[in-house]
C-alpha positions in Angstrom: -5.5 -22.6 3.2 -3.7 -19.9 0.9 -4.6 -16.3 1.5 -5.3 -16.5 -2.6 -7.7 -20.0 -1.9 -9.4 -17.0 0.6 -9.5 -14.7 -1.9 -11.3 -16.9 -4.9 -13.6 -17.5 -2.1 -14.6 -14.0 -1.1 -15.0 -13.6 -4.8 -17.3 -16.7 -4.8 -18.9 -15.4 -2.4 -20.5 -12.7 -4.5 -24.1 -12.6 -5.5 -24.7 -12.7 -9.3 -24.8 -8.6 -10.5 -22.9 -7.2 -7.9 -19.2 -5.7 -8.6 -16.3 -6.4 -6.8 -15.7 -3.4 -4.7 -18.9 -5.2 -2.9 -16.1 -7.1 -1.3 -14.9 -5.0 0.8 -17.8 -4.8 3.3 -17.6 -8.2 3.7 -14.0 -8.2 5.1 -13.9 -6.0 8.1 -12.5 -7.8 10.6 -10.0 -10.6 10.9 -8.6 -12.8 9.4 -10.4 -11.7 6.3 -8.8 -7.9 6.9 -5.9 -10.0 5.4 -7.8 -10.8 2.4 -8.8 -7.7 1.9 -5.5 -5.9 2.3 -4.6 -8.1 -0.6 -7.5 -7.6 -2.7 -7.4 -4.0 -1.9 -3.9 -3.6 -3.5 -4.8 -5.3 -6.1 -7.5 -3.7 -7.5 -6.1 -0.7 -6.8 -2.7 -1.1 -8.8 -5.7 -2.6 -11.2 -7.5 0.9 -11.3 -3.6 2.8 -11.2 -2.9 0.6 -14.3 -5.6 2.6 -15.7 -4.6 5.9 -14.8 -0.9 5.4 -16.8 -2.4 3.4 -19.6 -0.8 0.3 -19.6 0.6 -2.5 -17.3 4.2 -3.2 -17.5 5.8 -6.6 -17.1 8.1 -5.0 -14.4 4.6 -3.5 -12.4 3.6 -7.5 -12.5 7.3 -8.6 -11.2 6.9 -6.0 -8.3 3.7 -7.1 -7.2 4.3 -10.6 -7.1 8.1 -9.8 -5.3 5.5 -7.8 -3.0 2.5 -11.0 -2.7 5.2 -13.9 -3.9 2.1 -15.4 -6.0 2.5 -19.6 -6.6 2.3 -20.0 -9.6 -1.1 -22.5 -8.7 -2.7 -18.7 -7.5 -1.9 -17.2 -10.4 -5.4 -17.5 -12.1 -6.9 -16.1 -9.0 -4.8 -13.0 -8.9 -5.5 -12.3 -12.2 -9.2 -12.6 -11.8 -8.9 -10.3 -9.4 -7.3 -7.8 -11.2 -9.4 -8.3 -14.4 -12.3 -7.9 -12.1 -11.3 -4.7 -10.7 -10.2 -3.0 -14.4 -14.1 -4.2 -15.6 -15.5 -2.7 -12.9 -17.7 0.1 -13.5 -17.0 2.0 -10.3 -14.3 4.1 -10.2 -11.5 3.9 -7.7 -12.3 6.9 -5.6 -15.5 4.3 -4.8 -12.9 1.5 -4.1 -10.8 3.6 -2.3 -13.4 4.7 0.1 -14.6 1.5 0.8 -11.3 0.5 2.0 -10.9 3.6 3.8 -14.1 2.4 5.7 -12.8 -1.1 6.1 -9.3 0.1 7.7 -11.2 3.4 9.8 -10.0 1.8 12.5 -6.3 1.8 12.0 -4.9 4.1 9.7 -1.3 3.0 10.4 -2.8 -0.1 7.8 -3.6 2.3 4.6 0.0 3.5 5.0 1.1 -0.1 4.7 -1.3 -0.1 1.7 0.1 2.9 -0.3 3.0 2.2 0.3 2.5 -1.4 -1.6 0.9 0.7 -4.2 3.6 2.9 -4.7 6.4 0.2 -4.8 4.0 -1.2 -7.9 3.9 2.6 -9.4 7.5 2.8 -9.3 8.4 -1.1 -10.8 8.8 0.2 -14.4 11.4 3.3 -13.0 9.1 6.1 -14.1 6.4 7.9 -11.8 3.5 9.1 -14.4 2.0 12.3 -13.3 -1.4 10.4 -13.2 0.0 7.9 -11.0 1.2 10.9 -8.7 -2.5 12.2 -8.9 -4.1 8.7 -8.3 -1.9 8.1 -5.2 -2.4 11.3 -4.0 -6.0 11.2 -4.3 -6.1 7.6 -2.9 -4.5 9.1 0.2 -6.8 12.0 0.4 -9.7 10.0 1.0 -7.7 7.6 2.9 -7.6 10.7 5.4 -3.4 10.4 5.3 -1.5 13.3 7.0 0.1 15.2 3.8 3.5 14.4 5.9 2.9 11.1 5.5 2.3 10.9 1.1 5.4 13.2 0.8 7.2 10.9 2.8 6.3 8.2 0.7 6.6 10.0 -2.5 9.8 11.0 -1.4 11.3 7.6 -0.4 10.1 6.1 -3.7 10.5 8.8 -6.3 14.0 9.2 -7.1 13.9 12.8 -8.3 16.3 13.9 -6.1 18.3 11.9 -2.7 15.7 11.3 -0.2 15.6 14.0 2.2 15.2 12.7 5.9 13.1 15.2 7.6 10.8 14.5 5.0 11.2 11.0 5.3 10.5 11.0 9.1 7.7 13.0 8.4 9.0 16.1 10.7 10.2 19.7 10.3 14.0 20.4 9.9 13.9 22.4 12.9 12.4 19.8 15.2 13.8 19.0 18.6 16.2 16.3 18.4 14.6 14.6 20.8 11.0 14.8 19.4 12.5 13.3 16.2 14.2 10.3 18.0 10.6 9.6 19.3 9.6 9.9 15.9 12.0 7.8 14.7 11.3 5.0 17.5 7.7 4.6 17.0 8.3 4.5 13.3 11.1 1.8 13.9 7.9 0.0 16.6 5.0 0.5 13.9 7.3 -1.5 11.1 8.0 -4.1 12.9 6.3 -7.5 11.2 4.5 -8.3 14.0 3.0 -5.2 14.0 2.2 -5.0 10.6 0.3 -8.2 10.7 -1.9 -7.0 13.3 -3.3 -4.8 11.5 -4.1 -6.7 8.9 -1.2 -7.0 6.5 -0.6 -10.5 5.4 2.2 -12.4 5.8 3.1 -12.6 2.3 3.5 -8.6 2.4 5.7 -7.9 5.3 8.5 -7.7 3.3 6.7 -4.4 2.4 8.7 -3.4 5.6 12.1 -4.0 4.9 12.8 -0.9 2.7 10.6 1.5 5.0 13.2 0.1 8.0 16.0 0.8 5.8 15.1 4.2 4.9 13.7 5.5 8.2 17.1 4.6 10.2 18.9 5.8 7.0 17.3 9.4 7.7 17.3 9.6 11.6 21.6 8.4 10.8 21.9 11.3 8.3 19.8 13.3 10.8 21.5 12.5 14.3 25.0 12.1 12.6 24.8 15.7 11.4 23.8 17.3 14.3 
């Protein structure tokens, strides 16, 4: 069975009256946490979509390069999404929900920003309230500031990357503290890893840019020192 023949079934699974951020106390454990990373991106790029105003084509290219959506699991992705823009409760109500569901493992809402921010960035331009939304998400996400900026900072192309911020470390670190950072970073993206805690298969590929960037910084890093 599809994760997406999952998800039309959690949303089944709804009683009549009750809003889809009711979900997400149904899928705490897994393999529904799957599901509900999925869903959770989604009606949180649903609730971002808000925040800029409008939904690009490219925003709907970089999720499904994200999800790779069949086209026979389109309808359900869309409900989803539609569901989550009705909605009357707000996304800092999603967004602690989903905090609650992934308390356990925060390494898991990292994996889930950074799916949101890949979306933010599809159309090439970071809206100041898509920099507030994100960063707000990841306040009650209860995400080290270290770890947004590093985000922000590998997605936003304001300026190059810089790779202390990347790693998530000071510039005047101990070279050997930020190899271990680097290590565990290079341990915590590996797919296997990922998918224990709860990222679905069809998102792993999440991964492959965060590998490329974190060895790109520690090569900058260790090659200059």
């Amino acid at each position: 069975m599809s994760i997406w023949s999952r998800i039309s079934e959690a949303i089944a699974a709804l009683t009549s009256g009750e809003g889809l951020s009711a979900v997400f106390d149904r899928l705490r454990s897994p393999p529904e946490r799957s599901v509900a990373f999925t869903i959770a991106v989604i009606a949180l790029s649903a609730k971002m979509a808000k925040a800029d105003g409008l939904v690009t084509r490219d925003e709907v290219t970089a999720f499904r390069e994200v999800f790779q959506i069949a086209q026979a699991d389109e309808a359900g992705a869309a409900k989803v999404f539609n569901l989550a823009r009705q909605d009357m409760a707000g996304f800092e109500d999603y967004a602690t929900r989903i905090a609650g569901m992934f308390a356990d493992d925060i390494s898991a809402l990292g994996d889930l920003m950074e799916g949101l921010f890949h979306i933010a960035m599809a159309d090439g331009v970071y809206h100041p309230n898509e920099d507030a939304f994100l960063e707000r998400v990841a306040e009650i996400f209860g995400l080290p500031d270290t770890d947004f900026k590093s985000l922000r900072n590998r997605f936003v192309p304001d300026a190059a990357p810089d790779p202390y911020t990347v790693l998530g470390v000071a510039a005047d670190t101990p070279m050997h503290e930020i190899r271990k950072v680097w290590r565990q970073m290079v341990r915590d993206t590996h797919p296997d890893r990922m998918m224990a805690r709860g990222v679905p298969e069809e998102a792993i590929k999440l991964a492959e840019k965060r590998m490329v960037d974190i060895n790109r910084a520690w090569e900058e890093i260790n090659g200059g020192a």
